[in-house]
C-alpha positions in Angstrom: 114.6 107.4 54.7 117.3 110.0 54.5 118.0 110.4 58.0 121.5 108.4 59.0 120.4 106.3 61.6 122.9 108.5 64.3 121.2 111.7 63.8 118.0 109.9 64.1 118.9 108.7 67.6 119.5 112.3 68.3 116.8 114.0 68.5 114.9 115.0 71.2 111.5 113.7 72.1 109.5 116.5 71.1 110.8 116.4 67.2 110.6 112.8 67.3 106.7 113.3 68.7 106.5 115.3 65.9 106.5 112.4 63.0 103.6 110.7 62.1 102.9 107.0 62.1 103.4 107.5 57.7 107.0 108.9 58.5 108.0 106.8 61.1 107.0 103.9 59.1 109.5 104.8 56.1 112.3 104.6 58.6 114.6 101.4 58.5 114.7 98.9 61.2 118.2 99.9 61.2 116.8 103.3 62.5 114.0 102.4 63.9 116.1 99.8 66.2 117.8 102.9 67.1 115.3 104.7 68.7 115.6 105.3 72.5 112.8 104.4 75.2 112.4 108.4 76.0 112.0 108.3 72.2 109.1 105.9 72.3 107.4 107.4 75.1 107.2 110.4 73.2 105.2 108.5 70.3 101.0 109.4 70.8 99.0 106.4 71.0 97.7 107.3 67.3 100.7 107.4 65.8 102.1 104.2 67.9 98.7 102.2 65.9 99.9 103.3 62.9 103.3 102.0 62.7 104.0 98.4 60.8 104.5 95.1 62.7 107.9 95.7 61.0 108.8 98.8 62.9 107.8 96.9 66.2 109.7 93.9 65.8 112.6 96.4 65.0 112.2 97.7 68.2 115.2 97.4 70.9 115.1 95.9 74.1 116.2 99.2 75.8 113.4 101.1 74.0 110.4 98.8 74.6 111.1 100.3 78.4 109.0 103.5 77.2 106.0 101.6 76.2 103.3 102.6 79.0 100.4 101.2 80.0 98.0 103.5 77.8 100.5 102.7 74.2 100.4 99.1 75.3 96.8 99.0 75.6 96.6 100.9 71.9 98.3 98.0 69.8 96.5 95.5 67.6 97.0 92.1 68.2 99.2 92.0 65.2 101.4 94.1 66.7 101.8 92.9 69.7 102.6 89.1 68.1 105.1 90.8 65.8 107.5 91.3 69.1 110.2 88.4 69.8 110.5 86.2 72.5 113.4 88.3 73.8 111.5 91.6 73.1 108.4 90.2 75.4 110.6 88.4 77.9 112.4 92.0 78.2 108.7 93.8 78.9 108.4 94.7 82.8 106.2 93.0 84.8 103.9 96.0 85.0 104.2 96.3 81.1 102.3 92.7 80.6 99.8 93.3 83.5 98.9 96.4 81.5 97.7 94.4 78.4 94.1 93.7 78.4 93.0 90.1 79.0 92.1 89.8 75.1 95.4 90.8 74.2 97.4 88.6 76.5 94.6 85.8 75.3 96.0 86.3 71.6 99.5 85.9 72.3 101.2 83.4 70.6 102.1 80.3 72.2 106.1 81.4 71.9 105.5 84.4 73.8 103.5 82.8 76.5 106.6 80.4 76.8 108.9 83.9 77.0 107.2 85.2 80.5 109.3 85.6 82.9 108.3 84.6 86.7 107.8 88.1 87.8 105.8 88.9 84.4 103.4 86.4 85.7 103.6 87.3 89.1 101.9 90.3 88.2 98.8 89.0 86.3 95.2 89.3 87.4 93.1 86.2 87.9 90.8 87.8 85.2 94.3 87.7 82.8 94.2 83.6 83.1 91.2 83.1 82.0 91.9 84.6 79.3 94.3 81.4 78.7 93.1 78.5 76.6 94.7 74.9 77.5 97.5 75.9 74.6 98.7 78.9 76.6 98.9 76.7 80.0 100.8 74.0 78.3 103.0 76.5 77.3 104.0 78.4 80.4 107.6 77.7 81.8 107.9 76.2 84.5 109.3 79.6 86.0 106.4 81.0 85.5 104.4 78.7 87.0 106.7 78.4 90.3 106.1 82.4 90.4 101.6 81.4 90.5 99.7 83.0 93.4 97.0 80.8 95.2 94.5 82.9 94.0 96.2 82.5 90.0 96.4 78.8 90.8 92.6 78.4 91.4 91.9 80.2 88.3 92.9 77.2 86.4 89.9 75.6 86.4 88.3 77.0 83.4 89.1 78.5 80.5 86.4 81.4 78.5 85.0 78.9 76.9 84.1 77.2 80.6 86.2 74.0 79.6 86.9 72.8 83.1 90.3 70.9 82.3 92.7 73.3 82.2 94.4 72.2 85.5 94.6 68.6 84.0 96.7 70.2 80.9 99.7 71.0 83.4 102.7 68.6 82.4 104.5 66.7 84.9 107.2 69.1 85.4 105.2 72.0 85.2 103.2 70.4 88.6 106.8 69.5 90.3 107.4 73.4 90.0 104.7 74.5 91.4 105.1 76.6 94.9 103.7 75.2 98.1 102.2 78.5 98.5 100.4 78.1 95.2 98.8 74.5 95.7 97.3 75.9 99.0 94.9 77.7 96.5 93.9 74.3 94.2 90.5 73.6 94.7 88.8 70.4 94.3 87.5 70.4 91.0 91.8 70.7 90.6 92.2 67.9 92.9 89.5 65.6 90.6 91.3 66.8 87.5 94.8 66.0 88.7 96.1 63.0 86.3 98.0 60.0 88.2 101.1 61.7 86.5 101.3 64.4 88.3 100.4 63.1 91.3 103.5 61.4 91.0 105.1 64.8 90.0 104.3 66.3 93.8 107.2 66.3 96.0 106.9 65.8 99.8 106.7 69.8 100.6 103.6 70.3 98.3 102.0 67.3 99.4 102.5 68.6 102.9 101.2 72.0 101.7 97.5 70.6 100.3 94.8 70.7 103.2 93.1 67.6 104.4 89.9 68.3 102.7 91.9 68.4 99.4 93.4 65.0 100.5 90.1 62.7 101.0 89.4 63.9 97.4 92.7 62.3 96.0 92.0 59.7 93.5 93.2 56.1 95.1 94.7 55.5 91.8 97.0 58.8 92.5 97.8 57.7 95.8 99.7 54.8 94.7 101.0 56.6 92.0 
């Protein structure tokens, strides 16, 4: 591309809107790093498919801000798992909830480790099932702290209707769980949970889990 990456930088939306996905795939990542998020947001969603997994990963942090929710929706799953850790961890909260449940099913297992607790915050229940027990393992335990009741419940079963997805938390994962959250585990949870992390609770979520959920804690756990 003949365009110095400056002069790129400088023009206004409405000539960059103007490129096609063919053009815009020519530049450099140099120049394509370059481009602002008022930039971006200018792009149409058919010429947003058309750019190369390249030209996404190029992307900067600053200019993934003018991905909306109707371009977000518009990439292929080979787009979306050409962005970085830092370039999903950097994706507003209303930026992930805005991925369908298939795309946020085909991340990769790096990038489910890169949500933040807000990005999580703002998923659907629908969103985790989407999840497979690869994705759960692979949630931070930020993100898990950050888990609704209702987000919590939904890990009983993953699309496939495997039941043990609860039972895939690791021990530290369980300890940073919110005693908000554990007031939505139900008791096929409570059946799953391993003598590991029953031993992983702390005093405050044990204090948080209703009686019911109690009687159906394994003996084995209790003297765990």
């Amino acid at each position: 591309a003949a365009l110095k990456t400056a002069a790129l930088a400088g023009l206004g939306s409405t000539q960059l809107a103007a490129l096609g996905s063919a053009q815009l795939g020519a530049l450099t990542t140099a120049q394509f790093g370059a481009l602002s998020s008022a930039q971006i947001g200018a792009l149409s969603s058919q010429t947003l498919v058309g750019l190369s997994t390249t030209n996404l990963a190029a992307m900067s942090l600053q200019a993934l801000a003018g991905l909306d929710a109707a371009l977000l929706a518009n990439l292929s799953q080979a787009q979306l798992n050409s962005l970085g850790t830092r370039q999903v961890a950097a994706l507003q909260s209303q930026q992930i909830a805005a991925l369908g449940s298939a795309q946020l099913g085909g991340l990769t297992l790096a990038q489910i480790g890169a949500l933040g607790s807000r990005q999580v915050a703002g998923l659907s229940v629908a969103d985790f099932g989407a999840f497979d027990m690869l994705h759960v393992m692979a949630l931070g335990t930020a993100a898990i702290a950050s888990l609704r009741p209702e987000q919590l419940a939904a890990l009983g079963t993953d699309a496939n209707g495997f039941p043990g997805l609860f039972g895939t938390l690791t021990t530290a994962q369980v300890a940073a769980m919110g005693t908000a959250a554990l007031q939505g585990m139900t008791t096929t949870q409570m059946l799953l949970l391993t003598t590991a992390q029953a031993g992983a609770l702390g005093s405050a979520q044990l204090g948080a889990l209703s009686p019911a959920l109690m009687t159906r804690m394994a003996a084995a756990d209790v003297a765990a």
